[in-house]
C-alpha positions as CSV (number, residue, x, y, z in Angstrom):
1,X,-21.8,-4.1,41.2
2,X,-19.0,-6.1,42.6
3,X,-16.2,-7.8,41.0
4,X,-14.6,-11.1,40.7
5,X,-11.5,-11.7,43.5
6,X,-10.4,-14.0,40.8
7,X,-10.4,-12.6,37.2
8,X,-11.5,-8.6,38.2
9,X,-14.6,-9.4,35.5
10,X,-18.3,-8.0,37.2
11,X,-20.5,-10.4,39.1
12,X,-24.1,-10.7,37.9
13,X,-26.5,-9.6,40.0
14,X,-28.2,-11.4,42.8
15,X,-24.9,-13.0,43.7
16,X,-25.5,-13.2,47.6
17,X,-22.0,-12.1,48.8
18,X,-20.1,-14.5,46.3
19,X,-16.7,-13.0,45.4
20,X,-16.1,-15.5,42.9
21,X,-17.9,-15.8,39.1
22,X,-18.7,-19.0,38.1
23,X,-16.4,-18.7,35.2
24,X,-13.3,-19.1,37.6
25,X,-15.4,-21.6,39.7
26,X,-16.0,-23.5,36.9
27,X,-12.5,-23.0,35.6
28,X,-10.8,-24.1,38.9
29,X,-13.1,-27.2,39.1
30,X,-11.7,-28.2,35.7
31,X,-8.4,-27.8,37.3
32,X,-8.8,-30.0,40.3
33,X,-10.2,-32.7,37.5
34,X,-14.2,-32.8,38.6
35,X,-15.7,-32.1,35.4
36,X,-16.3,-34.5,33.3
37,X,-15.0,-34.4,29.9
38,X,-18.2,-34.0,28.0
39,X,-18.8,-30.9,30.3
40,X,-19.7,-28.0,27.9
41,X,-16.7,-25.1,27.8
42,X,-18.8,-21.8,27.6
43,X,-16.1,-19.7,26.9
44,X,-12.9,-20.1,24.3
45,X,-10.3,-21.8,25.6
46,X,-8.1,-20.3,27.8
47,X,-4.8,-19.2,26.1
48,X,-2.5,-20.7,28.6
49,X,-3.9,-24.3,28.5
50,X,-1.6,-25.9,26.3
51,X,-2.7,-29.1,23.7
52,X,-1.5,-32.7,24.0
53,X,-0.5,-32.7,20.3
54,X,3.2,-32.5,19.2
55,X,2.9,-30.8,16.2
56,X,0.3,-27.5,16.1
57,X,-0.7,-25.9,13.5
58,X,2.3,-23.2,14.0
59,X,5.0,-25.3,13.3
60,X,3.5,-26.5,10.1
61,X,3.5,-22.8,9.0
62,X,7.0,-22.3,10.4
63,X,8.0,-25.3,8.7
64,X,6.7,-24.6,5.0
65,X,8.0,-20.7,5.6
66,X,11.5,-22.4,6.2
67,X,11.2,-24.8,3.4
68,X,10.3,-22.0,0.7
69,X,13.2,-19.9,2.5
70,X,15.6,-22.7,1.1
71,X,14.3,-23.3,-2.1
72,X,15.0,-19.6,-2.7
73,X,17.9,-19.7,-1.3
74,X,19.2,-22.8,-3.9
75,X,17.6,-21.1,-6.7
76,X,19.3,-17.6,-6.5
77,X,22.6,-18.8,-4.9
78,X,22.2,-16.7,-1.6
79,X,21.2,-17.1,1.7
80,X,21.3,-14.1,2.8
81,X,18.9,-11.5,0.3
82,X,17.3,-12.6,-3.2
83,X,17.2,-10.4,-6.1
84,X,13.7,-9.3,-7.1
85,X,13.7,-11.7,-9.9
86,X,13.6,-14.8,-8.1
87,X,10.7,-13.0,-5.9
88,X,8.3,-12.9,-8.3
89,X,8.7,-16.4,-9.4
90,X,8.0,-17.7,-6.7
91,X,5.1,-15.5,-6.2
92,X,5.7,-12.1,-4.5
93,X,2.9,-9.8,-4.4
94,X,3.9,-7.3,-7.4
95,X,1.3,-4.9,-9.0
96,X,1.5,-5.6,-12.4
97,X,1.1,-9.4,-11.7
98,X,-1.0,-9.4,-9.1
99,X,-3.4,-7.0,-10.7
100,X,-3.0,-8.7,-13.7
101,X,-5.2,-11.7,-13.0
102,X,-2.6,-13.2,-10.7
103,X,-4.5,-12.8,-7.4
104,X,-2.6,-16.2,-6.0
105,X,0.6,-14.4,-5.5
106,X,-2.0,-12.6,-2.2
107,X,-1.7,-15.9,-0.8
108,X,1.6,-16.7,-1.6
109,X,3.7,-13.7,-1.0
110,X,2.6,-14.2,2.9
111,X,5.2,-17.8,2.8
112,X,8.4,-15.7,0.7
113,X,11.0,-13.5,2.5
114,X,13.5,-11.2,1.6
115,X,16.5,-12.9,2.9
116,X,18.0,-14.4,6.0
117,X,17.2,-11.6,8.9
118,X,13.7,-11.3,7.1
119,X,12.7,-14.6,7.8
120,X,14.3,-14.8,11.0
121,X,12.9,-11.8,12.8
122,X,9.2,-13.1,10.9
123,X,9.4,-16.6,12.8
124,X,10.4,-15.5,15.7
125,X,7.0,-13.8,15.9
126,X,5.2,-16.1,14.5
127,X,6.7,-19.0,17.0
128,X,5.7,-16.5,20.0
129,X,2.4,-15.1,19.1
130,X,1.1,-18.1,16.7
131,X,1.3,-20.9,19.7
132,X,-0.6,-18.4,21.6
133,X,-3.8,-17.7,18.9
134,X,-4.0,-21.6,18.1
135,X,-4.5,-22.2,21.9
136,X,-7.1,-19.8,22.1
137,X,-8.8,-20.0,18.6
138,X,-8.6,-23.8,18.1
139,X,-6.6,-25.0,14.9
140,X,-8.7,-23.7,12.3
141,X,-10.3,-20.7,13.6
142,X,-6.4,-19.4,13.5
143,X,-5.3,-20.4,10.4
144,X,-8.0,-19.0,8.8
145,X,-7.5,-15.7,10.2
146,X,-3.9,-16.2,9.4
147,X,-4.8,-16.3,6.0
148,X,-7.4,-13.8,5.9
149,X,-5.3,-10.8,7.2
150,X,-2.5,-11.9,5.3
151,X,-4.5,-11.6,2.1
152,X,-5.6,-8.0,4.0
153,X,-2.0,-7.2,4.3
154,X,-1.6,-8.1,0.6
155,X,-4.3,-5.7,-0.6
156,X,-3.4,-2.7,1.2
157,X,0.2,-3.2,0.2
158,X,-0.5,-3.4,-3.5
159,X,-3.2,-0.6,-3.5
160,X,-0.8,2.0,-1.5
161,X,2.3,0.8,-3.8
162,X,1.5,-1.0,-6.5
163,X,5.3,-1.1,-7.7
164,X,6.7,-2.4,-4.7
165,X,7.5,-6.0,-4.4
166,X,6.0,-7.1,-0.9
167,X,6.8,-10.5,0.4
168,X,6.9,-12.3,4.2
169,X,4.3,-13.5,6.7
170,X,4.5,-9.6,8.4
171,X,1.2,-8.8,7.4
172,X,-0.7,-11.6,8.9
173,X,1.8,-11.7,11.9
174,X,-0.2,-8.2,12.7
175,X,-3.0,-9.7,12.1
176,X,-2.6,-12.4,14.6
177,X,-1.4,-9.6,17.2
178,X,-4.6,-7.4,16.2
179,X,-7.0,-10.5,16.4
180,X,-5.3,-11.3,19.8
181,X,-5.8,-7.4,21.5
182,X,-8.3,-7.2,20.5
183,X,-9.6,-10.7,22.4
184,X,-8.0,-10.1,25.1
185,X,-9.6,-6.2,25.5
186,X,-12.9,-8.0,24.7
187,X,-12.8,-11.6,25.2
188,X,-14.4,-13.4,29.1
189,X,-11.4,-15.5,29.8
190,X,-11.0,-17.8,32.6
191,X,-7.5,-15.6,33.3
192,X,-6.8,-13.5,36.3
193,X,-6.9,-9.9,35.1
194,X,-3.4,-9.0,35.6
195,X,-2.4,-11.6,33.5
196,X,-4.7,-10.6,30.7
197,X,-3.3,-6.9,31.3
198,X,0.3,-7.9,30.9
199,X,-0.7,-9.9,27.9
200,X,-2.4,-7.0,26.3
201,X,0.8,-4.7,27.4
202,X,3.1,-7.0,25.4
203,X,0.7,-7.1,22.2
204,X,0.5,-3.1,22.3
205,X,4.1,-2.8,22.8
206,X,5.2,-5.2,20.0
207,X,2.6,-3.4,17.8
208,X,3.5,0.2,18.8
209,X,7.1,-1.0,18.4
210,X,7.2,-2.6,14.8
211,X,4.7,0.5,13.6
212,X,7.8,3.4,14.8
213,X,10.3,0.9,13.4
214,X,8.9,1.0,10.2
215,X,8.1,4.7,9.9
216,X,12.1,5.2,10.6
217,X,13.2,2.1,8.3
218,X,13.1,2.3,4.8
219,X,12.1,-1.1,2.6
220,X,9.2,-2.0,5.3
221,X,6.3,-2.1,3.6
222,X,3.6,-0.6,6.5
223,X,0.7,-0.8,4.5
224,X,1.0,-4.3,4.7
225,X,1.5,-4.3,8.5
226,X,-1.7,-1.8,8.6
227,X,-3.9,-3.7,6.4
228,X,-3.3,-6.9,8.7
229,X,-3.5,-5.3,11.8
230,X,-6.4,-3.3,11.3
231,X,-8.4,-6.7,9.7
232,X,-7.0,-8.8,12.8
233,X,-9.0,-6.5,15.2
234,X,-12.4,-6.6,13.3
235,X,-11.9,-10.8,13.5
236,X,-10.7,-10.6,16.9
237,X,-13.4,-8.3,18.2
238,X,-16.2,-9.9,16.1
239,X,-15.2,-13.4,17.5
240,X,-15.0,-12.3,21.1
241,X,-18.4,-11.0,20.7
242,X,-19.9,-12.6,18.5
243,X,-18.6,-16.2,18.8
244,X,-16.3,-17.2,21.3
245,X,-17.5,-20.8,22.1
246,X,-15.8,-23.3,20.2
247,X,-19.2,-25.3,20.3
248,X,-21.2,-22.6,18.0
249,X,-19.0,-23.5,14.8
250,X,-21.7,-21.8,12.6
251,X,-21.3,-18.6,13.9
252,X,-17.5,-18.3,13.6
253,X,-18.0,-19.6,10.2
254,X,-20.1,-16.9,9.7
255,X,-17.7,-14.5,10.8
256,X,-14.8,-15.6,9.1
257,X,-17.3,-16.1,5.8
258,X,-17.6,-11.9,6.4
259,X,-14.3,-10.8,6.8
260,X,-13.5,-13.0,3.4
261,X,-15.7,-10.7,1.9
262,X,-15.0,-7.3,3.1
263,X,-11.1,-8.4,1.8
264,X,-12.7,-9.7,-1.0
265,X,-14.7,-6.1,-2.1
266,X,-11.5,-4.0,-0.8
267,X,-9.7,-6.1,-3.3
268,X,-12.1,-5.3,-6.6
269,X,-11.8,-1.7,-5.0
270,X,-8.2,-1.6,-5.8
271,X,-8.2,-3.7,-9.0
272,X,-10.9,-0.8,-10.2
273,X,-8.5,2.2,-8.8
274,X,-4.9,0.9,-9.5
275,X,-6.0,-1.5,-12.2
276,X,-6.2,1.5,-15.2
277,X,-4.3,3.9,-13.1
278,X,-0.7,2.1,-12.2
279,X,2.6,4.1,-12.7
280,X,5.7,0.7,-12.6
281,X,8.4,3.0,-14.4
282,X,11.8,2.6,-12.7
283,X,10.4,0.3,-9.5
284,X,9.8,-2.4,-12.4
285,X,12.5,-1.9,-14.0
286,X,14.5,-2.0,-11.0
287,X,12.4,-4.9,-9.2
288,X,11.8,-7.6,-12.2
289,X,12.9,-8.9,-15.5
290,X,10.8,-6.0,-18.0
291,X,11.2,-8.8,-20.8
292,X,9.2,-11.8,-18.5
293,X,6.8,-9.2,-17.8
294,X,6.2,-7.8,-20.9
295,X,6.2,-11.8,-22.3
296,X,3.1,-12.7,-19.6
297,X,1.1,-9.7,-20.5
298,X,1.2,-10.2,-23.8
299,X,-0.4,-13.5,-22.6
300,X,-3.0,-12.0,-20.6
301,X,-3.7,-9.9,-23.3
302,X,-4.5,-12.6,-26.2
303,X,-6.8,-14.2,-23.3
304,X,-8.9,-10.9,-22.2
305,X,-8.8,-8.6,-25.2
306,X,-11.4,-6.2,-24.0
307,X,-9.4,-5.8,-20.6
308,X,-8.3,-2.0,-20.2
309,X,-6.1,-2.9,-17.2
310,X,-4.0,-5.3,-18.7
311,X,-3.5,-3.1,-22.0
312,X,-2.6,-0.2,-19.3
313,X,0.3,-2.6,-17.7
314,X,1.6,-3.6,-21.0
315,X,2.0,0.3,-21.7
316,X,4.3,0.5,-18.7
317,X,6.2,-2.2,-19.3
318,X,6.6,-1.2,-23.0
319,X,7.9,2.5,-21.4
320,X,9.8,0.7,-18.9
321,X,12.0,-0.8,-21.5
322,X,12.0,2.5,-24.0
323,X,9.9,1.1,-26.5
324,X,7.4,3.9,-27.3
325,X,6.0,3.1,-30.3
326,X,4.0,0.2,-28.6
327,X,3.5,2.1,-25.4
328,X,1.7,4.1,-27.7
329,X,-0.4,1.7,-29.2
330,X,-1.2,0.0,-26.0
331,X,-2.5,3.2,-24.8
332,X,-4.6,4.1,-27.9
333,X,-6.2,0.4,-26.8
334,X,-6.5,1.2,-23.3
335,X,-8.3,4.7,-24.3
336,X,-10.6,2.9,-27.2
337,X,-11.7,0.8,-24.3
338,X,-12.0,3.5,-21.4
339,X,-12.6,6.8,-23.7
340,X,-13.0,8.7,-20.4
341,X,-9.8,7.1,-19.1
342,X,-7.9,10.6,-18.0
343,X,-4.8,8.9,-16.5
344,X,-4.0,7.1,-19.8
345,X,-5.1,10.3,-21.8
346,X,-2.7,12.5,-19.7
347,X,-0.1,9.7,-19.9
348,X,-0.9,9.8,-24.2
349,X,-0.7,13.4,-24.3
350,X,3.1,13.3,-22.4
351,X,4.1,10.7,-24.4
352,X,3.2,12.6,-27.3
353,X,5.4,15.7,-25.9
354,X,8.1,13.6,-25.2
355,X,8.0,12.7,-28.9
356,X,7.8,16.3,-29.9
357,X,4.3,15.9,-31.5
358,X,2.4,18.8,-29.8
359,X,-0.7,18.7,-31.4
360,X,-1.6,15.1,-30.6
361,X,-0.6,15.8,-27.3
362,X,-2.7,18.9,-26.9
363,X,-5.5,16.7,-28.5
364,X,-5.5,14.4,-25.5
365,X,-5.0,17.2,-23.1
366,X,-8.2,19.4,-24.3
367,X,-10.0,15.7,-23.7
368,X,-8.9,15.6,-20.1
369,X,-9.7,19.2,-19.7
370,X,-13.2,18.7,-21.2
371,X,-13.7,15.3,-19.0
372,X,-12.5,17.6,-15.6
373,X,-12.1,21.6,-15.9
374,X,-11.0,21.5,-12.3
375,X,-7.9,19.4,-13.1
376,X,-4.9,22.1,-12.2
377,X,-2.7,19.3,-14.4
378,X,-4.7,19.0,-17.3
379,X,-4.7,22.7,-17.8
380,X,-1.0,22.7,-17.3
381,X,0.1,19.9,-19.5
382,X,-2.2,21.7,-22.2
383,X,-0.6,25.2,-21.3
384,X,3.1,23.3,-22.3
385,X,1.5,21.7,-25.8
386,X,-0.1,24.9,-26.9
387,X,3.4,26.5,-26.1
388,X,5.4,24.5,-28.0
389,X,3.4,25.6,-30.7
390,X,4.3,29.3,-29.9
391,X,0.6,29.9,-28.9
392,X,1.2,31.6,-26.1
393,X,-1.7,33.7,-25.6
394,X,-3.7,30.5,-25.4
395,X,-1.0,28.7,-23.2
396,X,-1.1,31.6,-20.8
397,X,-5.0,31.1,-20.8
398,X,-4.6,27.4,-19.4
399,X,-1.7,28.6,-17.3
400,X,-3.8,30.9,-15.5
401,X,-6.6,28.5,-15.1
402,X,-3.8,25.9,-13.5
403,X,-2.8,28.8,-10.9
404,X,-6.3,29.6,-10.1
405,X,-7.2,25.7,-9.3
406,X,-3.7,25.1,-7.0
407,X,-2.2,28.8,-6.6
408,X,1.0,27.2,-5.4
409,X,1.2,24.8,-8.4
410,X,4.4,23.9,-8.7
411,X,6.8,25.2,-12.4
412,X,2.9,26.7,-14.0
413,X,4.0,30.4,-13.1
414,X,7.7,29.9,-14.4
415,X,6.0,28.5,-17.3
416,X,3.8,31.1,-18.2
417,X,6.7,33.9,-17.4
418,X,8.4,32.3,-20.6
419,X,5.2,32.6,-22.9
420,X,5.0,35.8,-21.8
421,X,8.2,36.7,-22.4
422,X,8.1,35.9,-25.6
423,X,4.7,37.6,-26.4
424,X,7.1,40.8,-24.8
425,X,5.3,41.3,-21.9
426,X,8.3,41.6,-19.7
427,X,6.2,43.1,-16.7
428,X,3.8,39.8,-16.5
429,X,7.0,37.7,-16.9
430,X,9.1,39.4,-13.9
431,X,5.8,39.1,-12.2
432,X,5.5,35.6,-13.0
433,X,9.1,34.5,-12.5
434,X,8.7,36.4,-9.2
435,X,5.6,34.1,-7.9
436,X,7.5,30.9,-8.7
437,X,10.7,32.3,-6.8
438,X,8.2,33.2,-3.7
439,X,6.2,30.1,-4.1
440,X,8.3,26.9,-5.0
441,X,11.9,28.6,-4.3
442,X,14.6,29.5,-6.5
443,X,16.9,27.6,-9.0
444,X,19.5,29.0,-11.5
445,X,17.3,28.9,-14.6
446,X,14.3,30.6,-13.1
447,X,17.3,33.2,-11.9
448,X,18.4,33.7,-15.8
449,X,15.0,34.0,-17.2
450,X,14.3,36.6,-14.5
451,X,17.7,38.1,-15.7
452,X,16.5,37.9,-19.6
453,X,13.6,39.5,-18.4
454,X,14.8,42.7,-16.8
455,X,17.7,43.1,-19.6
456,X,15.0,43.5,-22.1
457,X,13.6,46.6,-20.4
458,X,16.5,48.3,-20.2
459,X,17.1,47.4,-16.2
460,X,21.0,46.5,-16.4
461,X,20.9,46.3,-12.6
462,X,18.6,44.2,-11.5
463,X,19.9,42.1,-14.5
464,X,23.0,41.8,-13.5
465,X,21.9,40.6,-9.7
466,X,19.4,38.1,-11.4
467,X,22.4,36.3,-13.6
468,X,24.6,36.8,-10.4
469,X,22.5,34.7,-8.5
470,X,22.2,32.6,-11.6
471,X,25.7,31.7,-11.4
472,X,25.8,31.1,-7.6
473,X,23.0,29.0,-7.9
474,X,24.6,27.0,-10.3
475,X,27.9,26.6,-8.6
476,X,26.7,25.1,-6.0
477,X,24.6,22.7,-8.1
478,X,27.2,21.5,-9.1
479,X,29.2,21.6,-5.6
């Protein structure tokens, strides 16, 4: 079949020698001012028509991104970067919050930034690629899949890092630039080819280029940028093909009424896998007041009692701020609730060890082990309580079991050399210490129990090497 001269899309058959598809005919006739203007558009409106109205729907978001910009800026004193605190008050996207009952801060955290080259670089995109979607979308076509991938971006970034703060309008600037390749690859617009090409060119570059930046950048937060790119191409391609007339509202409503609740599902997903399972430690610590936090949990907590995953945050942010005691209560709650709860039993169990209370520990471990025999952990963490009970036999049983689940398990032969050391069975310990060396590499203590090792069968030499070796090691430690 032949092509267009115009636009490069295929002619339908039966054409008769035309070289031109009605689409640019009927395009080029809109241009010369012969159609009338109730004369139906077939096709979405072409990206490079431009609308009579002075104020679009982009420079209301631009506006209200700059407005919150300066609010933060007067409320922490700084133009130029804001301290985590202030973040999450006005509503960053923060795990323990946010999957906390605080789902608002997914819609929020898309109008916050970082500071002053955050916001800059964020409406400079916006400016260039939001005029662009809300000429070919219409107004509310694009700000709803504004807000839809930015709520995408938000869910991706709190299920991959949970104790990250993620603010800025990144994520659903992706998903603009996904919706809008993914258009353009798919779409039938009125456009010569070439133009569409370069079009497409610049979207993939800018794409390709922010996805490198951010893999050599530290502080970007990609799963954000993923999670808006990848939900701007479904909306992109599903409204090129599905509904690209702006005079079939239904159907885009339809659309849009989807992709609301595929984020919707991938968002309970995440609340049911990071909900019970979050580790905040020093990132909360680090990130946000422990004191607020621990203040609006304990709110959270009077209102949903029966709620493991709010009993599981307040544990963090009780071991955040080296209060074990009620870490340890909240946990007992979480596993009273959840009894088959292994993260919070494993967590119970090393609290426990860190307490020096072995048996309770090992109590929690032999649950876990029970619950899942093929946990290489478990076993390990059991392996270290039965030990510091001087059972070593039995420690050395659960060490084994951890080397035959992950052979290359990382301190589990090291471990095991010392319980077997002290059951006096120097040539499993040499072998032992030997398979960590090979294994994980070398370090000065795993050098000087090596050394202990040998001494004790009467083999000065290799002794001597081993505490040699010990020595250098630990010189240049501490180089």
């Amino acid at each position: 079949m032949a092509n267009c001269i115009r636009c490069g899309r295929q002619l339908p058959p039966l054409m008769f020698g035309k070289k031109i598809c009605h689409w640019c005919v009927q395009h080029e006739a809109a241009q010369r001012g012969e159609l009338s203007d109730d004369a139906p558009q077939p096709v979405i409106a072409a990206p490079w028509v431009r609308r009579e109205s002075s104020i679009t729907l982009t420079h209301i978001l631009f506006g209200v991104n700059v407005a919150v910009y300066l609010a933060m800026a007067l409320a922490s004193g700084s133009a130029l970067d804001f301290p985590g605190e202030v973040m999450v008050r006005f509503g960053a996207n923060f795990g323990p919050f946010t999957l906390s009952g605080q789902w608002w801060r997914l819609v929020t955290y898309m109008f916050l930034h970082g500071g002053l080259m955050h916001i800059a670089f964020n409406m400079w995109c916006l400016w260039e690629l939001g005029a662009l979607c809300e000429s070919l979308y219409g107004r509310w076509t694009y700000a709803a899949i504004y807000l839809i991938t930015g709520v995408a971006g938000g869910v991706a970034s709190v299920g991959w890092n949970p104790g990250v703060l993620s603010v800025g309008a990144s994520g659903a600037i992706f998903g603009l630039a996904g919706a809008l390749i993914a258009s353009f690859y798919l779409g039938e617009f009125s456009l010569p080819s070439v133009a569409i090409k370069g079009t497409l060119r610049s979207l993939l570059f800018f794409v390709g280029f922010n996805v490198l930046f951010g893999s050599l950048v530290s502080g970007i937060d990609n799963a954000c940028h993923a999670g808006g790119l990848v939900s701007g191409l479904i909306v992109g391609a599903l409204v090129a093909r599905v509904a690209p007339q702006h005079d079939r509202p239904l159907r885009r409503i339809g659309i849009l009424l989807c992709m609301i609740a595929i984020v919707g599902v991938s968002a309970f997903g995440i609340y049911r896998w990071r909900g019970s399972g979050m580790h905040f430690g020093s990132a909360m610590e680090a990130r946000a007041n422990v004191d607020r936090l621990i203040a609006d949990l304990q709110k959270k907590v009077k209102q949903h009692p029966q709620d493991a995953s709010v009993h599981y945050a307040l544990a963090h942010a009780y071991l955040a701020k080296g209060e074990f005691s009620q870490g340890e209560d909240e946990l007992l709650k979480v596993v009273d609730l959840q009894p088959r709860n292994s993260q919070a039993l494993m967590e119970l169990g090393v609290l426990y060890l860190r307490q020096d209370q072995p048996q309770e520990a090992q109590r929690e471990f032999t649950k876990v082990v029970a619950q899942q025999p093929d946990n290489e952990t478990a076993h390990a963490a059991l392996g270290v309580a039965l030990a510091e009970q001087q059972k070593d036999e039995a420690a050395i049983n659960e060490y084994q079991s951890a080397l035959r689940i992950d052979p290359k398990a990382r301190g589990v032969a090291y471990r095991m050399g010392v319980s077997q050391a002290r059951l006096k069975q120097y040539d499993d310990a040499i072998a032992s210490y030997k398979k960590e060396i090979a294994q994980n590499g070398d370090d000065a203590e795993l050098e000087s129990a090596l050394a202990d090792a040998y001494q004790a069968k009467g083999l000065t030499q290799q002794a001597q090497e081993a505490r040699s070796k010990a020595e250098q090691l630990q010189d240049g430690q501490k180089d």
